[in-house]
C-alpha positions as protocol buffer text, in pm:
chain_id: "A"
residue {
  index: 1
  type: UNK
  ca { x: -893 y: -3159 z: 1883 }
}
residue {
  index: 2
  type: UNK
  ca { x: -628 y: -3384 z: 1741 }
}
residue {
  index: 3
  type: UNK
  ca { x: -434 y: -3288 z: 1490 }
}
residue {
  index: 4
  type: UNK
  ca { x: -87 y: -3364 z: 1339 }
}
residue {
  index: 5
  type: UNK
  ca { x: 55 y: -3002 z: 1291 }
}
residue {
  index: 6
  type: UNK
  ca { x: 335 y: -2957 z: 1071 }
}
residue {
  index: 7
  type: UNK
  ca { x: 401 y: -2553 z: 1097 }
}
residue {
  index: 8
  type: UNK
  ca { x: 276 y: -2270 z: 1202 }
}
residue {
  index: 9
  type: UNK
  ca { x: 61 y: -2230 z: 889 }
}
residue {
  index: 10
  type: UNK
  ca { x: -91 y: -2526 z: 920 }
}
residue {
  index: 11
  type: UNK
  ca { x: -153 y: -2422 z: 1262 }
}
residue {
  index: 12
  type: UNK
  ca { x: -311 y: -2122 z: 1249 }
}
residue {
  index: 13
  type: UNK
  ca { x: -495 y: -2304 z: 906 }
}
residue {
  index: 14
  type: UNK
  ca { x: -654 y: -2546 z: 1184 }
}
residue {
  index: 15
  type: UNK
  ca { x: -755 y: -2279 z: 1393 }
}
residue {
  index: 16
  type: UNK
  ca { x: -881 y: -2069 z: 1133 }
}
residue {
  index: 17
  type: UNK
  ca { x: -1099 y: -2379 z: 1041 }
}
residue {
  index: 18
  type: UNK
  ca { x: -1189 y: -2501 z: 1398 }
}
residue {
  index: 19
  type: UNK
  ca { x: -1212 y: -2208 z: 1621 }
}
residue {
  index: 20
  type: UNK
  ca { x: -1267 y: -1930 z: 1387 }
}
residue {
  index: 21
  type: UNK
  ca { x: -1362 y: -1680 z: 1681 }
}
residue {
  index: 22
  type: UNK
  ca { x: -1019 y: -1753 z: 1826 }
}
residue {
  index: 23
  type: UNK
  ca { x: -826 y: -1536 z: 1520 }
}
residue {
  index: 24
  type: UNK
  ca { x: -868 y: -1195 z: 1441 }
}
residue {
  index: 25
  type: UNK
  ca { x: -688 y: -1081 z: 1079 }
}
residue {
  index: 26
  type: UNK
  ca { x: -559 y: -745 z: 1047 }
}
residue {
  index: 27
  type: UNK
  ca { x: -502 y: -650 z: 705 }
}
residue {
  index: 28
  type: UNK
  ca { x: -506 y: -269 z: 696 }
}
residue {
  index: 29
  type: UNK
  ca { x: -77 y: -144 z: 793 }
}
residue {
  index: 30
  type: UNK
  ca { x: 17 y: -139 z: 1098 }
}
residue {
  index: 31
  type: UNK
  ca { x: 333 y: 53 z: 1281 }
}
residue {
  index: 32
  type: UNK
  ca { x: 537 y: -253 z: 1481 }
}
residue {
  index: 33
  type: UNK
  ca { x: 687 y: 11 z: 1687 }
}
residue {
  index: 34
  type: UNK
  ca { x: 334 y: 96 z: 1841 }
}
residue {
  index: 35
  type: UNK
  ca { x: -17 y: 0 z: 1710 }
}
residue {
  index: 36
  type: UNK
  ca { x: 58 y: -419 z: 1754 }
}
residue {
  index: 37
  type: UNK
  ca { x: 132 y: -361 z: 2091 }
}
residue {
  index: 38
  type: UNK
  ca { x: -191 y: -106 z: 2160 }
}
residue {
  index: 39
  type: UNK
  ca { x: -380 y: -388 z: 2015 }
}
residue {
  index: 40
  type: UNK
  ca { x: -302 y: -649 z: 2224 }
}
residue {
  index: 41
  type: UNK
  ca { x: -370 y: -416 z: 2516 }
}
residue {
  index: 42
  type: UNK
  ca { x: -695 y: -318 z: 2414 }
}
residue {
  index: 43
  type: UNK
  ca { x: -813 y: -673 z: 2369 }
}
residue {
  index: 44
  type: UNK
  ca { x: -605 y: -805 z: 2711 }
}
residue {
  index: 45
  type: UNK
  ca { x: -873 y: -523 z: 2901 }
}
residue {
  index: 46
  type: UNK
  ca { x: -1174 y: -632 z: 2743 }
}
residue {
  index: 47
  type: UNK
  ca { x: -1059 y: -1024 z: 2872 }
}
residue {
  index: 48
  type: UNK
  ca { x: -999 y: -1119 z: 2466 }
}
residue {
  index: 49
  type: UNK
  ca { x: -732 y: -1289 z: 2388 }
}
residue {
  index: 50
  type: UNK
  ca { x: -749 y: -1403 z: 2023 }
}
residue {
  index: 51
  type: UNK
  ca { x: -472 y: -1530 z: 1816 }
}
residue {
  index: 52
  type: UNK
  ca { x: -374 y: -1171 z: 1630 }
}
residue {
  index: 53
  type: UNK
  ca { x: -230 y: -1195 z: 1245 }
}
residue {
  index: 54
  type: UNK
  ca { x: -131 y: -862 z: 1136 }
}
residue {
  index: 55
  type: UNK
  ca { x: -90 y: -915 z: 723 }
}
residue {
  index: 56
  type: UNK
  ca { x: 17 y: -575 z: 681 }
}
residue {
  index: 57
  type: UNK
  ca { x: 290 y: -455 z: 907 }
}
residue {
  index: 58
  type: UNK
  ca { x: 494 y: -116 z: 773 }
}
residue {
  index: 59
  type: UNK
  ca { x: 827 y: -155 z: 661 }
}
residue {
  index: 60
  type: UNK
  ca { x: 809 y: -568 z: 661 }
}
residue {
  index: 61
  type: UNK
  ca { x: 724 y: -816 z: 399 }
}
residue {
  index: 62
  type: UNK
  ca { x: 634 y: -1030 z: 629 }
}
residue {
  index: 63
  type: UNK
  ca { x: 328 y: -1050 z: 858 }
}
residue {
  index: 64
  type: UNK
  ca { x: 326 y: -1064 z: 1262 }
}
residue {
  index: 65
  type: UNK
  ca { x: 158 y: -1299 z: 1469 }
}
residue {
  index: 66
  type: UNK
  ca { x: 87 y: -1249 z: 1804 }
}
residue {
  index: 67
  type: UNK
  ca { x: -158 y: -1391 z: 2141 }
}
């Protein structure tokens, strides 16, 4: 996959578009202090390791991204 990426929108864009199994979007709120972390976890133990967006994240306008 070559691509000329720019940011990390236009990164996670591309792998929205190309490996669409790799992403998982959260959009309902999540608590940064605990439920981001629990959901990482869970996926790590079931050998997932998708690129996590969380849209929603309480008390932030802005969204998390983890792997």
């Amino acid at each position: 996959m070559e691509v000329n990426i720019l940011g990390l929108r236009e990164y996670l864009q591309e792998i929205e578009c190309q490996l669409p199994d790799q992403i998982l979007r959260v959009d309902q709120e999540v608590d940064p202090r605990y439920e981001i972390s629990a959901a990482v976890t869970c996926l790590e133990r079931r050998r997932r390791n998708p690129i996590l967006w969380f849209s929603n994240v309480k008390g932030s306008r802005f969204p998390v991204v983890v792997n």
